[in-house]
C-alpha positions, 0 to 999 in steps of 0.5 A: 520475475518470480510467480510472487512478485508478479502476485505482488504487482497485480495486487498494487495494481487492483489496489491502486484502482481501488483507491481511485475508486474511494476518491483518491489521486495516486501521485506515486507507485513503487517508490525505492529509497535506501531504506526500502519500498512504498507500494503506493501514495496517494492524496485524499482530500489534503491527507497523504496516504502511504499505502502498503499492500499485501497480496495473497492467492488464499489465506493458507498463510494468513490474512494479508492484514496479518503480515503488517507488524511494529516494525513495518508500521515504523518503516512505512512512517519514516519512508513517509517522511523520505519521501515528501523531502524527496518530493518536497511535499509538505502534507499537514497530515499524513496517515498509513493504510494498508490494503489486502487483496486476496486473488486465486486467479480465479473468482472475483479479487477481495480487497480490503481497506484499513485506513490509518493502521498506525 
């Protein structure tokens, strides 16, 4: 596995905890479709949350928020969607986060929580 995508997995997995932490159940990690990935899903109270995660080592390349555009927001939704049909999961409401971990190996992880980004 590349030195990347092992950044990535360490972060999904900070960010899992992390949500633990706020209270929320993680029903589903690194789900694949056709039409791409969800890193994480999670329930808060009754709200179905899609959780994309974005993990950088420093920000010589940016925020991790930054790397979060239209186009991603839209494919998040109709992997939303994919998913609870999959899962026969019928959510009254649903919502998409995004967390940031920002990790150079060495001090503390940041993370950073957007709640309901688009």
């Amino acid at each position: 596995m590349k030195a990347k995508d092992l950044l990535g997995r360490h972060g999904e997995k900070l960010a899992a905890g992390f949500l633990e932490t706020q209270g929320m159940r993680i029903m589903d990690r690194n789900w694949r479709c056709p039409q791409g990935e969800i890193d994480i899903v999670a329930l808060d109270g009754d709200t179905l949350v899609i959780a994309e995660v974005k993990t950088r080592r420093n920000l010589e390349y940016g925020h991790p928020f930054e790397a979060i555009g239209a186009a991603k927001l839209a494919r998040l939704h109709r992997l939303a969607l994919s998913w609870c049909r999959d899962h026969e999961v019928r959510a009254a409401r649903r919502r998409v986060d995004v967390v940031g971990v920002i990790d150079d190996g060495v001090g503390e992880p940041q993370l950073e929580h957007l709640r309901g980004v688009g």
